[in-house]
N, C-alpha and C positions, 0 to 999 in steps of 0.2 A: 504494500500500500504506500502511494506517496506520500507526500508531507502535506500538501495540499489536500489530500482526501482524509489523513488524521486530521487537522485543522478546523474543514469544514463544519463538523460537528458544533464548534463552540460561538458559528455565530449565534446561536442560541441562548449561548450564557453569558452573563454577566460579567465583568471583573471581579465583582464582590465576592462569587461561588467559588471561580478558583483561585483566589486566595486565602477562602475560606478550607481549601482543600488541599492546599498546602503551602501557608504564607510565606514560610522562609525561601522556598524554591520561585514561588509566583510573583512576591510581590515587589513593586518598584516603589520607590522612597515615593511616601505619600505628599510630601513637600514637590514633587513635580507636579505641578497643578494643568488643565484645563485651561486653555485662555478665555475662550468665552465662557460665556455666567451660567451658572445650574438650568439645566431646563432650555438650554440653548447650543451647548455643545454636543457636535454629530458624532456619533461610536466611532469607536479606531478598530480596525480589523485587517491588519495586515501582516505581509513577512518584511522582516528587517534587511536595510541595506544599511550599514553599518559607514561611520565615519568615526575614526579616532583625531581626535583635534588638541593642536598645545597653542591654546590664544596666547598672542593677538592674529595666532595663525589658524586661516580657515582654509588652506588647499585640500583638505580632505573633502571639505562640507560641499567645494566644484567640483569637484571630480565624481564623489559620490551620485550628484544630482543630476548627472548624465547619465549614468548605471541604472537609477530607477527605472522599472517595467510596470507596469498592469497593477494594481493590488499591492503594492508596495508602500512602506515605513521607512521614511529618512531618520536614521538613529543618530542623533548628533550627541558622541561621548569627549563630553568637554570637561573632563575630573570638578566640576561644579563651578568654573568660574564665573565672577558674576561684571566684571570688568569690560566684558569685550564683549558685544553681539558676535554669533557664529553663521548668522539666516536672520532674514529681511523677508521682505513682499517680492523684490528682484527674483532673488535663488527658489525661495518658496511657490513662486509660479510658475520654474523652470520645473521644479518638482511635482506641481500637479499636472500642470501640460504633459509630462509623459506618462502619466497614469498612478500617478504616487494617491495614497489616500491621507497620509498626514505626514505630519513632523512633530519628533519630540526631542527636547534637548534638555543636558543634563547642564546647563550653563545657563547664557543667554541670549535673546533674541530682540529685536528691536522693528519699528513698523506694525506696532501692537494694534494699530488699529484699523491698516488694511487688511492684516491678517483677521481680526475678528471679524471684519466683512466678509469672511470665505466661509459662508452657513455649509459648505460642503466639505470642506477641508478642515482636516481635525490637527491640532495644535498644541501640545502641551509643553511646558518648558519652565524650567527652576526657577530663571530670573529672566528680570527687561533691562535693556539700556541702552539711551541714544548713542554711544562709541561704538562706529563701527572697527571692522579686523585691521590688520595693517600690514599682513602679510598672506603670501598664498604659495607659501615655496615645500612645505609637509604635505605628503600626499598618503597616509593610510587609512585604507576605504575595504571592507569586503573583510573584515579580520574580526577576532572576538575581542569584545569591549569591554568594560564596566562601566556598567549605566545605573543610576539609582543604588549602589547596591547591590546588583545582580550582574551575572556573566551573560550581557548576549551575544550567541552567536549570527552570524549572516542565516539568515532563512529560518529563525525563529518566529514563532507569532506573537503578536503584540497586542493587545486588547484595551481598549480604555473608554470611560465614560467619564461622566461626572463625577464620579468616586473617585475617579486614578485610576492607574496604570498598572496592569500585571503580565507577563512575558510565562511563555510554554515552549520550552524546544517539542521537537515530534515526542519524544518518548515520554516527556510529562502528559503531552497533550492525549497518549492513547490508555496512559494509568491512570492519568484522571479523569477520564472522561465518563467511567459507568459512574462511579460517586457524585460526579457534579451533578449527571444528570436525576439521580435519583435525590440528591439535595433540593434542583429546579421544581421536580415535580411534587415533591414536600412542600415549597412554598406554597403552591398554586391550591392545596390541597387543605394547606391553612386558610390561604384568604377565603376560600368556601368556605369553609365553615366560621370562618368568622362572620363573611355575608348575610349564611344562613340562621346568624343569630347565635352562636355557638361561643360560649367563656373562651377564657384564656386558660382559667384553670380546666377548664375541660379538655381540649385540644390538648394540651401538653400533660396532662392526668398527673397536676397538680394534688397534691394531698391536703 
């Protein structure tokens, strides 16, 4: 089975579940937020093309943005700096015109609010600031990173809402996948019977 047909599965789920189902492997530093406001930010569902970046240097984050294909995650691993934007509205549109579905960066970004004009393009990033890079001469793109916290590798999936951000290589995605789902379908299973007027101490057979 590809990675793409493990993958599949989890546009169904949440961030929340699989991190709920294995936080230390899934989840990404909750401090990388969402740029647009709750209830306005589009889901992230993609595989990672990875950028390793040492600001003020972004030649990764160019070079990268050519690589993206179809369905794809600009991963910008910028060991959290918050001095030097890594991606603009410029790169960022260079990144969805080839079929990218978001950007997330472990640094910062700047153009925060052309970017939040992109209701389609998902966005999330540590910090903002008007300085932009000042070089572009480091080129490491397509390599494993640390992001948030976590090891990603290139063709990982990436997941995010309003919550934040959680990351699944293939082989989390195919061990967690019966649990998560059988977590999803627990919820749904609550909200009925809460609908149908049902306690809390009852549902959870509260003593």
């Amino acid at each position: 089975m590809s990675a793409d047909e493990l993958f599949e599965p989890w546009k169904k789920i949440p961030p929340a579940i699989a991190v709920d189902m294995n936080w230390a492997a899934c989840q990404i530093d909750p401090d990388i937020r969402p740029l647009r406001p709750a209830g306005q930010q589009p889901k992230l569902f993609g595989r990672a093309v990875t950028a390793k970046c040492s600001p003020p240097d972004f030649g990764s984050v160019l070079k990268a943005a050519d690589l993206i294909t179809p369905g794809d995650v600009l991963v910008i691993a910028a060991d959290g700096h918050r001095d030097t934007a890594m991606i603009g509205e410029i790169i960022c549109g260079v990144v969805k015109r080839n079929g990218g579905v978001g950007v997330i960066c472990d640094g910062a970004i700047r153009d925060v609010g052309e970017l939040s004009g992109m209701s389609d393009f998902s966005v999330f990033t540590r910090h903002m600031t008007p300085r932009g890079p000042a070089s572009a001469e480091t080129i490491e793109v397509d390599v494993p990173v640390m992001f948030g916290g976590q090891k990603i590798n290139p063709g990982d999936l990436i997941i995010g809402d309003d919550d934040g951000l959680a990351r699944l290589t293939p082989e989390l995605a195919k061990k967690l996948l019966p649990s998560a789902q059988e977590k999803l379908q627990s919820e749904e299973k609550w909200m009925a019977q809460f609908d149908a007027g049902e306690t809390v101490t009852c549902v959870f057979d509260l003593s």
